[in-house]
PQR file with spaces between the fields and no chain letter, atoms N, CA, C, O and H, PARSE charges and radii, in Angstrom:
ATOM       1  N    UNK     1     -29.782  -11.193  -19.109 -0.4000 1.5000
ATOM       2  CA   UNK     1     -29.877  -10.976  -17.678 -0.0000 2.0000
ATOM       3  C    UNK     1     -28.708  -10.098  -17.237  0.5500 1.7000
ATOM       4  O    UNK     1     -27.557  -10.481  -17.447 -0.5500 1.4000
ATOM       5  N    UNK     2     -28.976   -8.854  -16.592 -0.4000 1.5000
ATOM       6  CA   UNK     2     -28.096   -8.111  -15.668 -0.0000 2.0000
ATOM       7  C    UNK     2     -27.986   -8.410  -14.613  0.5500 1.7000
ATOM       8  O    UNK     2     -28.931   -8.616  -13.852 -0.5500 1.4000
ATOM       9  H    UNK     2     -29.910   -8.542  -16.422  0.4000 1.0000
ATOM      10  N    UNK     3     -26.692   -8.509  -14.306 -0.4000 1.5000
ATOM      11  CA   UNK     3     -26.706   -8.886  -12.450 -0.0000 2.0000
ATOM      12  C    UNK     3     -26.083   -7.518  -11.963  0.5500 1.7000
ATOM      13  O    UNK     3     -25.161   -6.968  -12.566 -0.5500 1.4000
ATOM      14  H    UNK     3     -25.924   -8.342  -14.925  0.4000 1.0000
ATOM      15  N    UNK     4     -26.671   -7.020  -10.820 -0.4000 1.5000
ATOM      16  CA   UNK     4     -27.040   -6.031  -10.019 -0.0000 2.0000
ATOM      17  C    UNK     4     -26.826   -6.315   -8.300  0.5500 1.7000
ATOM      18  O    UNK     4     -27.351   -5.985   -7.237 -0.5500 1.4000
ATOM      19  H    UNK     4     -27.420   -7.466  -10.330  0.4000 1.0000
ATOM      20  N    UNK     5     -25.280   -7.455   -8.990 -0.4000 1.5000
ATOM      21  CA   UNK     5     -24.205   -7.515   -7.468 -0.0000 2.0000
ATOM      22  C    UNK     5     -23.880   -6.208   -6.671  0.5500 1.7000
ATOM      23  O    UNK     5     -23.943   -5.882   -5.485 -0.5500 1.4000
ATOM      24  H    UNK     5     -24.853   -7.723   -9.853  0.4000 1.0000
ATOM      25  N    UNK     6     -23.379   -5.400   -8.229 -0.4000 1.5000
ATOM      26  CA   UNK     6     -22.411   -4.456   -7.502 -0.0000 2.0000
ATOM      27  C    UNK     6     -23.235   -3.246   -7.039  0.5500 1.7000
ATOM      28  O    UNK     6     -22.757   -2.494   -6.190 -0.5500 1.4000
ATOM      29  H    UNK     6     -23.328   -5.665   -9.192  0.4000 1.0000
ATOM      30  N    UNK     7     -24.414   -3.031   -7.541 -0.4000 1.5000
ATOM      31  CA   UNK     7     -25.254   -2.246   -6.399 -0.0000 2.0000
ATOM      32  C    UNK     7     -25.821   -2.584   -5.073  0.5500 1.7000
ATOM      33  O    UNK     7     -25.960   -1.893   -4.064 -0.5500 1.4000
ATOM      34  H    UNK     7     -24.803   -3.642   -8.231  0.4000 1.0000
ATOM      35  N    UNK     8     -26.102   -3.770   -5.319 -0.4000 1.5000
ATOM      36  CA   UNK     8     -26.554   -4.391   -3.752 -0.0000 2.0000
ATOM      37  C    UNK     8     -25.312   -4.490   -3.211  0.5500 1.7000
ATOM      38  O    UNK     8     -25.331   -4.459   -1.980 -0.5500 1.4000
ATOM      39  H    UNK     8     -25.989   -4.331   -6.139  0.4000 1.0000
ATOM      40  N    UNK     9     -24.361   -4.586   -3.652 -0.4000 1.5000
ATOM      41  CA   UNK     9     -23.060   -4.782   -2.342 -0.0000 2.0000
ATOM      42  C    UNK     9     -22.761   -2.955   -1.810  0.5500 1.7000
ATOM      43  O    UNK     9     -22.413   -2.306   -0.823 -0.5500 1.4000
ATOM      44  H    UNK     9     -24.346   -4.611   -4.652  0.4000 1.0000
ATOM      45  N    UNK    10     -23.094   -2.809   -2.947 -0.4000 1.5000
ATOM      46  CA   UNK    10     -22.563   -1.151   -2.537 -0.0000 2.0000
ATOM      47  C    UNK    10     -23.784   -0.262   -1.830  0.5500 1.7000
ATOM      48  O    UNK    10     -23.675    0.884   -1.394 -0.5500 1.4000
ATOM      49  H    UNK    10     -23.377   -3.336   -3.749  0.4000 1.0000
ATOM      50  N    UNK    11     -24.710   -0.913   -1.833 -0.4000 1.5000
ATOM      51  CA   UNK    11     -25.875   -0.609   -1.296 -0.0000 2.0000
ATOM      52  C    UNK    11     -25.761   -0.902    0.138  0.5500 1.7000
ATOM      53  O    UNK    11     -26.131   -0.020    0.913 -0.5500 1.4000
ATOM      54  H    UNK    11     -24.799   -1.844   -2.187  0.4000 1.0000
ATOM      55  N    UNK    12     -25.300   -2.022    0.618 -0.4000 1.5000
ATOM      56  CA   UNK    12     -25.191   -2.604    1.636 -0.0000 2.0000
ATOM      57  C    UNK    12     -23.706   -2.697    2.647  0.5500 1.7000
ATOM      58  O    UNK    12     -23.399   -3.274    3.690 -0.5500 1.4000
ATOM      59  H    UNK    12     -25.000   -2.739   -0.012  0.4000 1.0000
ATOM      60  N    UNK    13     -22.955   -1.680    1.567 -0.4000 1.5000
ATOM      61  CA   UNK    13     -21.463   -1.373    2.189 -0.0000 2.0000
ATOM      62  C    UNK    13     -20.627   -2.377    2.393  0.5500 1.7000
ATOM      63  O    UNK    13     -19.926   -2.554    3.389 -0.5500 1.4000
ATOM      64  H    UNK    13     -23.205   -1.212    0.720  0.4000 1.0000
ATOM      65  N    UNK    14     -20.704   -3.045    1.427 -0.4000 1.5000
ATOM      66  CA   UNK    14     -19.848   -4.612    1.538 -0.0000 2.0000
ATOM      67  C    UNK    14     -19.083   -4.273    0.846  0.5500 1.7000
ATOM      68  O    UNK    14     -19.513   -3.612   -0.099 -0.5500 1.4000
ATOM      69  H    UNK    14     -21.273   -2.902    0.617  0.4000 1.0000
ATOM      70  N    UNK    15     -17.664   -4.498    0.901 -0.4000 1.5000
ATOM      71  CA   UNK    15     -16.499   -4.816    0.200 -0.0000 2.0000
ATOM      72  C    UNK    15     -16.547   -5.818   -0.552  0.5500 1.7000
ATOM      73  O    UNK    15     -17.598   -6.409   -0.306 -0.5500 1.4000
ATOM      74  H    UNK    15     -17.315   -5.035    1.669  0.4000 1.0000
ATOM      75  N    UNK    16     -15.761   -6.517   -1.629 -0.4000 1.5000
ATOM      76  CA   UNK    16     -15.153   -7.410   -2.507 -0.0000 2.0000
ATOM      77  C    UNK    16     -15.050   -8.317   -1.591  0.5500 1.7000
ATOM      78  O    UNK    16     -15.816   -9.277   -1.507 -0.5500 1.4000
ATOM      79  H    UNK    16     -14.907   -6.037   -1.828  0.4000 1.0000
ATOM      80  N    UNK    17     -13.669   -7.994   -0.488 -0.4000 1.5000
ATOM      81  CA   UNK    17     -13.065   -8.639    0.372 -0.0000 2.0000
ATOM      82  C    UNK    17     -14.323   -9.113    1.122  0.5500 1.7000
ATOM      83  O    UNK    17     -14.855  -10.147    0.717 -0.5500 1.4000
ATOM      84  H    UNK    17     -13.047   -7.214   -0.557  0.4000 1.0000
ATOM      85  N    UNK    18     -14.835   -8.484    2.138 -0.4000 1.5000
ATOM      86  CA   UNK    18     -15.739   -8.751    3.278 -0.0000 2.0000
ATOM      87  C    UNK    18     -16.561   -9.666    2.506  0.5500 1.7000
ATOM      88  O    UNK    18     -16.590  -10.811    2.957 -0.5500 1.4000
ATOM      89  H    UNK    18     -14.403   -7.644    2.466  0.4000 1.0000
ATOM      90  N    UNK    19     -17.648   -9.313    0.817 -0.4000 1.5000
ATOM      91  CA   UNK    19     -18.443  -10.728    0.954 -0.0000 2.0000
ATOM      92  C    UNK    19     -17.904  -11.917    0.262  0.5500 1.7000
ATOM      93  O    UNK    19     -18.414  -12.965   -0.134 -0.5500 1.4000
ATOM      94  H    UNK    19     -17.625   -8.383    0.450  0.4000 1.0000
ATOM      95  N    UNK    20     -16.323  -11.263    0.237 -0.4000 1.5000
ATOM      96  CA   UNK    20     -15.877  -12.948   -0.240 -0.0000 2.0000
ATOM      97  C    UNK    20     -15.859  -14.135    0.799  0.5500 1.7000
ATOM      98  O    UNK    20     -16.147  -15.330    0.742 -0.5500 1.4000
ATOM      99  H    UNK    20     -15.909  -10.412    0.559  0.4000 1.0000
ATOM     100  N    UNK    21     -15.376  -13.249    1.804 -0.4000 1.5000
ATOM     101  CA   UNK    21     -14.886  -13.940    3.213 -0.0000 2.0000
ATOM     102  C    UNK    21     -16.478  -14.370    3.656  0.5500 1.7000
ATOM     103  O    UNK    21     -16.608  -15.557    3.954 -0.5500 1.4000
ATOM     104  H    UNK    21     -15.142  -12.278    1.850  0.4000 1.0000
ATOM     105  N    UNK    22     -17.588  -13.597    3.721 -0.4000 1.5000
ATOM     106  CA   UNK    22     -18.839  -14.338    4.019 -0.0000 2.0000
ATOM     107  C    UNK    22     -19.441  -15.558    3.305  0.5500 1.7000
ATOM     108  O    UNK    22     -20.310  -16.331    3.711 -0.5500 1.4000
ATOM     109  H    UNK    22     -17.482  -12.633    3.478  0.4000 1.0000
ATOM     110  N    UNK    23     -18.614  -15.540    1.873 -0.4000 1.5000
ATOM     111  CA   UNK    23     -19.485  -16.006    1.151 -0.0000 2.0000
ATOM     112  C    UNK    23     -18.654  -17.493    0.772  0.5500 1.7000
ATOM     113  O    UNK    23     -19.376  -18.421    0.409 -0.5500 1.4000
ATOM     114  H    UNK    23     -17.908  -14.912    1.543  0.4000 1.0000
ATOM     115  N    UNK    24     -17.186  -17.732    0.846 -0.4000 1.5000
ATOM     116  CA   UNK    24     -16.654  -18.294    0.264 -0.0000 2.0000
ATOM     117  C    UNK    24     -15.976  -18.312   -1.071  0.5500 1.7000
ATOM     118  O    UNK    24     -14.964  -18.882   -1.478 -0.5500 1.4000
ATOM     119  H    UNK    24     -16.600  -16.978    1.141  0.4000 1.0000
ATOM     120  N    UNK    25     -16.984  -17.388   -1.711 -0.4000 1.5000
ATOM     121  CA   UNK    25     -16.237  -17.266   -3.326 -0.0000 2.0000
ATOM     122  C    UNK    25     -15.193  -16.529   -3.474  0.5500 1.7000
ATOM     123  O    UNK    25     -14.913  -15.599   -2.718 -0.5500 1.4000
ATOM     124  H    UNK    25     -17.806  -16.925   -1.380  0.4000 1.0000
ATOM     125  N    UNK    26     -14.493  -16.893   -4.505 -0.4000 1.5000
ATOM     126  CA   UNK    26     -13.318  -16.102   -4.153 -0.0000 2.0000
ATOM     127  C    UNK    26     -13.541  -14.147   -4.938  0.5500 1.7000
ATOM     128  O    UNK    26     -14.442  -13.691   -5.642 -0.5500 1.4000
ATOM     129  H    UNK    26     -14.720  -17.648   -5.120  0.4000 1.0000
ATOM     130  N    UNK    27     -12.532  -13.624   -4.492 -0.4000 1.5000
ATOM     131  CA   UNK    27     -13.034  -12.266   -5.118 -0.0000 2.0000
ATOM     132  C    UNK    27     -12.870  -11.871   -6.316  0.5500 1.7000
ATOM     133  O    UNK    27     -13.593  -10.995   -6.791 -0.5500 1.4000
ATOM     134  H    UNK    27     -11.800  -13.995   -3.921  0.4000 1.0000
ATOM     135  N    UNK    28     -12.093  -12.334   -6.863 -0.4000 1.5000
ATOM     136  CA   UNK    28     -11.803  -12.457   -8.273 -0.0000 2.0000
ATOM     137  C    UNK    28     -12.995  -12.742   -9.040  0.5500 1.7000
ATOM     138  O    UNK    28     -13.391  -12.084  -10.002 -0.5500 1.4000
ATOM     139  H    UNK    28     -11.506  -13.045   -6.476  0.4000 1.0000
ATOM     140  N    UNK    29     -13.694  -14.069   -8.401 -0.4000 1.5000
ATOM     141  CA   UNK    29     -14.663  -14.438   -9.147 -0.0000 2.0000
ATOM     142  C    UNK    29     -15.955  -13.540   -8.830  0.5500 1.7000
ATOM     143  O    UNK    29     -16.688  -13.227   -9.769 -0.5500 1.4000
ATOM     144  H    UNK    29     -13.371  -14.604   -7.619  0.4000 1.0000
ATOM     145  N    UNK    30     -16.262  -13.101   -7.454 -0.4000 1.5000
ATOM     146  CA   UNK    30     -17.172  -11.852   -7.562 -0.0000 2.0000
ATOM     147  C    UNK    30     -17.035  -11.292   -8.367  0.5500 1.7000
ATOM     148  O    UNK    30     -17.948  -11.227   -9.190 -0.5500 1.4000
ATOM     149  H    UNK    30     -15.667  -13.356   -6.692  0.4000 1.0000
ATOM     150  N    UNK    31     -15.736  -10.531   -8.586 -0.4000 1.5000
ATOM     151  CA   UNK    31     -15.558   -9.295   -9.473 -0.0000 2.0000
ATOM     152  C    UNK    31     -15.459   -9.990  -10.876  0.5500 1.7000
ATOM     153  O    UNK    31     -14.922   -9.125  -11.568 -0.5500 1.4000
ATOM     154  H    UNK    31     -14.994  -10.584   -7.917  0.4000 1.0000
ATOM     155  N    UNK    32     -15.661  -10.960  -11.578 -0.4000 1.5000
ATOM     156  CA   UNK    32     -16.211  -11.154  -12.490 -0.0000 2.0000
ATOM     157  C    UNK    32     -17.043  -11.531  -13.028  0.5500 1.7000
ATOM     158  O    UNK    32     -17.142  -11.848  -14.213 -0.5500 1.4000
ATOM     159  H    UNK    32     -16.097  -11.663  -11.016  0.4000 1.0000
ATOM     160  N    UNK    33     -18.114  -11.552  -11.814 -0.4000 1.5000
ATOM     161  CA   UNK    33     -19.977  -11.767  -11.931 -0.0000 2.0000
ATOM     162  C    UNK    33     -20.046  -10.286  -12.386  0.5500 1.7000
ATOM     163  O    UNK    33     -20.137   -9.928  -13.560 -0.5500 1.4000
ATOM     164  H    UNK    33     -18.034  -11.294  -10.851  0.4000 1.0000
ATOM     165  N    UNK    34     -19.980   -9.294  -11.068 -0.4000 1.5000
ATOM     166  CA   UNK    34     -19.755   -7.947  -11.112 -0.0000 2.0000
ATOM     167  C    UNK    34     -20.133   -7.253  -12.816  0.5500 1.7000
ATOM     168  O    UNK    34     -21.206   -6.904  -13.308 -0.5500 1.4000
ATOM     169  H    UNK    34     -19.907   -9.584  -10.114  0.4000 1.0000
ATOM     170  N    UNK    35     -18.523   -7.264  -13.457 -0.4000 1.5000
ATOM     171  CA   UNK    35     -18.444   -7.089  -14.234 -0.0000 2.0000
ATOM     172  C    UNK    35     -19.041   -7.850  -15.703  0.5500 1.7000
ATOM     173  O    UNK    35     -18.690   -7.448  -16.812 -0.5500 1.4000
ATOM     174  H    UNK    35     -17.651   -7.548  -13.058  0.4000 1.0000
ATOM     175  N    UNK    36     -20.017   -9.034  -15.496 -0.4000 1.5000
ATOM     176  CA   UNK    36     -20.569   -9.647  -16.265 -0.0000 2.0000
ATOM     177  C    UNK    36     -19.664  -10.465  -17.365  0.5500 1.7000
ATOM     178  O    UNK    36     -19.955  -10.518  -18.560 -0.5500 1.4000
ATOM     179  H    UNK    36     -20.301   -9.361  -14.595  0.4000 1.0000
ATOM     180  N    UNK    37     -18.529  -11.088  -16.771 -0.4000 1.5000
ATOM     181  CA   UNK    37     -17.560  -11.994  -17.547 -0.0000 2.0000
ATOM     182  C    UNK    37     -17.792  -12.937  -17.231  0.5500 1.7000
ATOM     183  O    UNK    37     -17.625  -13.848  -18.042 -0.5500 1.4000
ATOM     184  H    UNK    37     -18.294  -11.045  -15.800  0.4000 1.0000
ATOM     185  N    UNK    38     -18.330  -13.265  -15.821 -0.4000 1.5000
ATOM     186  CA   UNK    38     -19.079  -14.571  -15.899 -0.0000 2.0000
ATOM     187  C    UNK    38     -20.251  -14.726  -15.258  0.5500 1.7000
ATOM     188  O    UNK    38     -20.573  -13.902  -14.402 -0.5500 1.4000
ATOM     189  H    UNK    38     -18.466  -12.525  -15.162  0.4000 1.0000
ATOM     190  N    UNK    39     -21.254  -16.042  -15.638 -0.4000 1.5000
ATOM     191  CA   UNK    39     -22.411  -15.600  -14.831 -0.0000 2.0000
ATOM     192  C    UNK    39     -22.383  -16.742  -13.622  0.5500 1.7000
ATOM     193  O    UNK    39     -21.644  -17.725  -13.582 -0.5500 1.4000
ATOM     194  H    UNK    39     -20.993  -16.712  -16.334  0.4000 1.0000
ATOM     195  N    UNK    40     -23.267  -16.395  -12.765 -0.4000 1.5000
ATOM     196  CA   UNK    40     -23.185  -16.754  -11.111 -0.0000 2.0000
ATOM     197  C    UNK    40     -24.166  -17.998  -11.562  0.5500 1.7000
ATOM     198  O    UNK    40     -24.961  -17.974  -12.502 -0.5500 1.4000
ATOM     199  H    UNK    40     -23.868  -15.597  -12.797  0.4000 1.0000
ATOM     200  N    UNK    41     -23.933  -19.015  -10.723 -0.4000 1.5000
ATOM     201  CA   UNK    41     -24.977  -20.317  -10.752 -0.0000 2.0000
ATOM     202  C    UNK    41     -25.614  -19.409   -9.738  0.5500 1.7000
ATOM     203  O    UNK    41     -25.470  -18.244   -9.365 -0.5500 1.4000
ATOM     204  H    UNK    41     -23.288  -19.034   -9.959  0.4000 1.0000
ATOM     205  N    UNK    42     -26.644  -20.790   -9.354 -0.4000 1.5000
ATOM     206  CA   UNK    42     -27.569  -20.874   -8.505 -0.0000 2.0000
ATOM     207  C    UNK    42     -27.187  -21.095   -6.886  0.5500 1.7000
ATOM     208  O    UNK    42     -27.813  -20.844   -5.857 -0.5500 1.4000
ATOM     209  H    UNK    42     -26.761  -21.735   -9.657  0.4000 1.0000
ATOM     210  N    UNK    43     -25.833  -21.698   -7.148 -0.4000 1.5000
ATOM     211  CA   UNK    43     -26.151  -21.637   -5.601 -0.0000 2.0000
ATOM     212  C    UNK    43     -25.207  -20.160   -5.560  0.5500 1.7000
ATOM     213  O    UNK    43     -25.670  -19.287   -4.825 -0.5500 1.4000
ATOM     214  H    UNK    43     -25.324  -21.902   -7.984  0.4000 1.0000
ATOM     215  N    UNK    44     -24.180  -19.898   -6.152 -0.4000 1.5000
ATOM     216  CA   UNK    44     -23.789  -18.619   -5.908 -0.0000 2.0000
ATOM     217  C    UNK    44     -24.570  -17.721   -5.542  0.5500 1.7000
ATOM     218  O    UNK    44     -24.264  -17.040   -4.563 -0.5500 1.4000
ATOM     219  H    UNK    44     -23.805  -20.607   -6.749  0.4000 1.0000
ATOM     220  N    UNK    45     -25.786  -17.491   -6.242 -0.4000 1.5000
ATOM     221  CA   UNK    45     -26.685  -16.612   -5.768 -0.0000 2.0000
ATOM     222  C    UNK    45     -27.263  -16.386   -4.525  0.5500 1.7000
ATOM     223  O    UNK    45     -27.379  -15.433   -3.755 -0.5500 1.4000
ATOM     224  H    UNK    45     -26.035  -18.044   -7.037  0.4000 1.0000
ATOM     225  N    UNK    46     -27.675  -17.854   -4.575 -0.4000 1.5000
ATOM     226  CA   UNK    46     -28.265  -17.785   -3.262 -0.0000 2.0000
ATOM     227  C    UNK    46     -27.228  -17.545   -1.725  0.5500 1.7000
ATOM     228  O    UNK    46     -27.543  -16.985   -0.675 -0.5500 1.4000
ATOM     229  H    UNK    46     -27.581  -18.629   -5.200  0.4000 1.0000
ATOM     230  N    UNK    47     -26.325  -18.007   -1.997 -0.4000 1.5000
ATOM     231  CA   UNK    47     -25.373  -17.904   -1.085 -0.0000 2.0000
ATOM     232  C    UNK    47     -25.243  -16.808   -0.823  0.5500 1.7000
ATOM     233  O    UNK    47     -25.313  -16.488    0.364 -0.5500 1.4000
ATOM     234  H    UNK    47     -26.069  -18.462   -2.850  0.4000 1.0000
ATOM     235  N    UNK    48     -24.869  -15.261   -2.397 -0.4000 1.5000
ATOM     236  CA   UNK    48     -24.984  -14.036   -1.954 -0.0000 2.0000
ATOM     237  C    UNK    48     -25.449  -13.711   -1.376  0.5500 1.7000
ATOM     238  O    UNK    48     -24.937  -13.169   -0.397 -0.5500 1.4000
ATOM     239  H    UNK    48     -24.812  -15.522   -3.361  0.4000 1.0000
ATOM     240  N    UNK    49     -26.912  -13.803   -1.562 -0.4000 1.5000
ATOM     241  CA   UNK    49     -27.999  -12.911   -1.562 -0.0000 2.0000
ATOM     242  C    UNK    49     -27.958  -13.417    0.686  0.5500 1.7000
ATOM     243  O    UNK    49     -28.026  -12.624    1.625 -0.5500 1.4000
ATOM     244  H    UNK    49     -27.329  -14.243   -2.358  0.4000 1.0000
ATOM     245  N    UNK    50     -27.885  -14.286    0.707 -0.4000 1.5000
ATOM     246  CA   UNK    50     -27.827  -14.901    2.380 -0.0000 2.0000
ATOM     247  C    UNK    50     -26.885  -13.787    2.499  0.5500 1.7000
ATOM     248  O    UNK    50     -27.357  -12.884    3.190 -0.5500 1.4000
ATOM     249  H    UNK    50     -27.829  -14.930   -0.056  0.4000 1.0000
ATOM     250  N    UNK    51     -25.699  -13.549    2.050 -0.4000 1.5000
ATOM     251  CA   UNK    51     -24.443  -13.000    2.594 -0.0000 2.0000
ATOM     252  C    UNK    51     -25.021  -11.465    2.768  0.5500 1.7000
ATOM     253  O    UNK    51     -24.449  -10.745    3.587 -0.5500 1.4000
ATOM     254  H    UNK    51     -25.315  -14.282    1.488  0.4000 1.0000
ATOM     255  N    UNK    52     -25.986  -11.014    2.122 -0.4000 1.5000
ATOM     256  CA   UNK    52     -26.232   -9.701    1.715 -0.0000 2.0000
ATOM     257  C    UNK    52     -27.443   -9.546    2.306  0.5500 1.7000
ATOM     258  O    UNK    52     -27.754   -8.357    2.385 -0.5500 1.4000
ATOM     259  H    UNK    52     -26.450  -11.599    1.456  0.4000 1.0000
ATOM     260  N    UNK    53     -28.413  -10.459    2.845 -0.4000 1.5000
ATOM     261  CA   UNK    53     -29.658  -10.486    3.805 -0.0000 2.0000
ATOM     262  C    UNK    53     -30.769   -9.643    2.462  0.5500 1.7000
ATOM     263  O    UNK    53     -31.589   -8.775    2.760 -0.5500 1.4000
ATOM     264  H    UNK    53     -28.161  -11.424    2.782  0.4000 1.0000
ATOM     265  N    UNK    54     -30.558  -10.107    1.138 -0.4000 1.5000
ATOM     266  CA   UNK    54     -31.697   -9.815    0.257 -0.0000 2.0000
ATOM     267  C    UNK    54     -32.226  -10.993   -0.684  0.5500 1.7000
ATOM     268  O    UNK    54     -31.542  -12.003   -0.847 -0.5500 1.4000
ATOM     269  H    UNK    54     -29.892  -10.813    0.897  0.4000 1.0000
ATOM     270  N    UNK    55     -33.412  -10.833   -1.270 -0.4000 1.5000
ATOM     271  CA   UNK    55     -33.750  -12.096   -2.156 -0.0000 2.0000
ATOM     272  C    UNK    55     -32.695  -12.271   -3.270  0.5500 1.7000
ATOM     273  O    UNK    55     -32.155  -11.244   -3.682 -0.5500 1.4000
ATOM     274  H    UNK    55     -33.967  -10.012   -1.139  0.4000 1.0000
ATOM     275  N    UNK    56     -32.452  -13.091   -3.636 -0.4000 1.5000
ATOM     276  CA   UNK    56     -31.764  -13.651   -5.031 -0.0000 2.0000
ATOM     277  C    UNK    56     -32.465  -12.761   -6.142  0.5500 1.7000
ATOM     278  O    UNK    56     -31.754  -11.954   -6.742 -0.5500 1.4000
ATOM     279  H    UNK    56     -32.890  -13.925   -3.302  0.4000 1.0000
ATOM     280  N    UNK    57     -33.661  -12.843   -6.419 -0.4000 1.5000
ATOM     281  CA   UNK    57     -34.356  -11.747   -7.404 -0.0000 2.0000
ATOM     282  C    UNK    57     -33.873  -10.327   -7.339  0.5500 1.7000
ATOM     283  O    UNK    57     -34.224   -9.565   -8.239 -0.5500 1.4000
ATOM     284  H    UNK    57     -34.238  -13.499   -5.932  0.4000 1.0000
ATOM     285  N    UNK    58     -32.767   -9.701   -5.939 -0.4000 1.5000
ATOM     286  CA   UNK    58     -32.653   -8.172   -5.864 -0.0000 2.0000
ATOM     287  C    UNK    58     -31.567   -8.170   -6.897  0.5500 1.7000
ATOM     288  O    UNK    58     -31.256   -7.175   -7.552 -0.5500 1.4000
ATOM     289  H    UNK    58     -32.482  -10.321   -5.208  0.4000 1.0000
ATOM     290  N    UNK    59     -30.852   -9.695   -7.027 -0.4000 1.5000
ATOM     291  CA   UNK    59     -29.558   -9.730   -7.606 -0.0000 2.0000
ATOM     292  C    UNK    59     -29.649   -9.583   -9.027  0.5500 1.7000
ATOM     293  O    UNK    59     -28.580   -9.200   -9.503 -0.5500 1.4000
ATOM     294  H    UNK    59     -31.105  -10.503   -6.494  0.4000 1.0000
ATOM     295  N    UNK    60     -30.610   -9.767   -9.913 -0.4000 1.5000
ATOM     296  CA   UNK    60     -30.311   -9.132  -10.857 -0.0000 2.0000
ATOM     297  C    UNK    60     -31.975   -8.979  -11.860  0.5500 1.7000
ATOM     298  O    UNK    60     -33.100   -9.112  -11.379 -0.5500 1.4000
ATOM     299  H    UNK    60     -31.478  -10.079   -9.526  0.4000 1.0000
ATOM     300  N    UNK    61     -31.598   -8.639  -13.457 -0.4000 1.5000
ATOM     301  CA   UNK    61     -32.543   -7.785  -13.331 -0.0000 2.0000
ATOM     302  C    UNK    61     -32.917   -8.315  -14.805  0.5500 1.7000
ATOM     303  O    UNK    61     -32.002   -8.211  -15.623 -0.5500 1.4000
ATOM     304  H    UNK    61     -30.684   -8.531  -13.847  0.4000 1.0000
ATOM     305  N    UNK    62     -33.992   -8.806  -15.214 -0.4000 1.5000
ATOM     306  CA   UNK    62     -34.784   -9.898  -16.321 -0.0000 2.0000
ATOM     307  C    UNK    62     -35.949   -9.712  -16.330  0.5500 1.7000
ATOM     308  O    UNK    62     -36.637   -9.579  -15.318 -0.5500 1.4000
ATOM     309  H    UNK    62     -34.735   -8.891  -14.550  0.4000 1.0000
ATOM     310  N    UNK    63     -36.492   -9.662  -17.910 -0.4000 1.5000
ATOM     311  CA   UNK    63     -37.868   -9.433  -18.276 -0.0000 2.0000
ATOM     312  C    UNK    63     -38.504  -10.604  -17.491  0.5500 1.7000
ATOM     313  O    UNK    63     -39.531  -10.338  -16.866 -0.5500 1.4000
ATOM     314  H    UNK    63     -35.933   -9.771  -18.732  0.4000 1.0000
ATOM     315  N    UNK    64     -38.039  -11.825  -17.445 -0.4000 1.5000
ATOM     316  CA   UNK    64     -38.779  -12.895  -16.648 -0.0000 2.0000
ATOM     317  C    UNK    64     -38.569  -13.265  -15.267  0.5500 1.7000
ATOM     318  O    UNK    64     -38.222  -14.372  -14.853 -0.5500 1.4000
ATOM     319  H    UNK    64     -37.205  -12.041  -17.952  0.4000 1.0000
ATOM     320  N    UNK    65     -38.847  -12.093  -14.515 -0.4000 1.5000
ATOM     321  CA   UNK    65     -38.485  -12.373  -13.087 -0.0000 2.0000
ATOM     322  C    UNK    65     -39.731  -12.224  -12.464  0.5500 1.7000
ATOM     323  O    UNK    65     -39.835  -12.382  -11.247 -0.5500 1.4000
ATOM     324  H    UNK    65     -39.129  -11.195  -14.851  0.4000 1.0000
């Protein structure tokens, strides 16, 4: 599974900072979904994807989606 944070944030002109502060997570840990060092649960996702006004499915990218 690819996660396809950092285009939807950049898609959507969000900073690190800005959807940490929406989101609660810290940015560090964005930026290491981002970069695929770690992977995001479920509610992370969903929480993004609220923060980012897109489905959880935009977030990333799997033969079984």
């Amino acid at each position: 599974m690819k996660v396809l944070l950092w285009e939807m944030r950049t898609k959507k002109n969000c900073t690190l900072m800005q959807l940490a502060k929406k989101t609660g997570i810290g940015k560090s840990t964005l930026n290491n979904i981002e970069n695929g060092k770690t992977s995001p649960t479920l509610f992370q996702l969903e929480t993004i994807a609220i923060a980012l006004d897109c489905h959880i499915s935009d977030l990333y990218e799997s033969d079984y989606k």
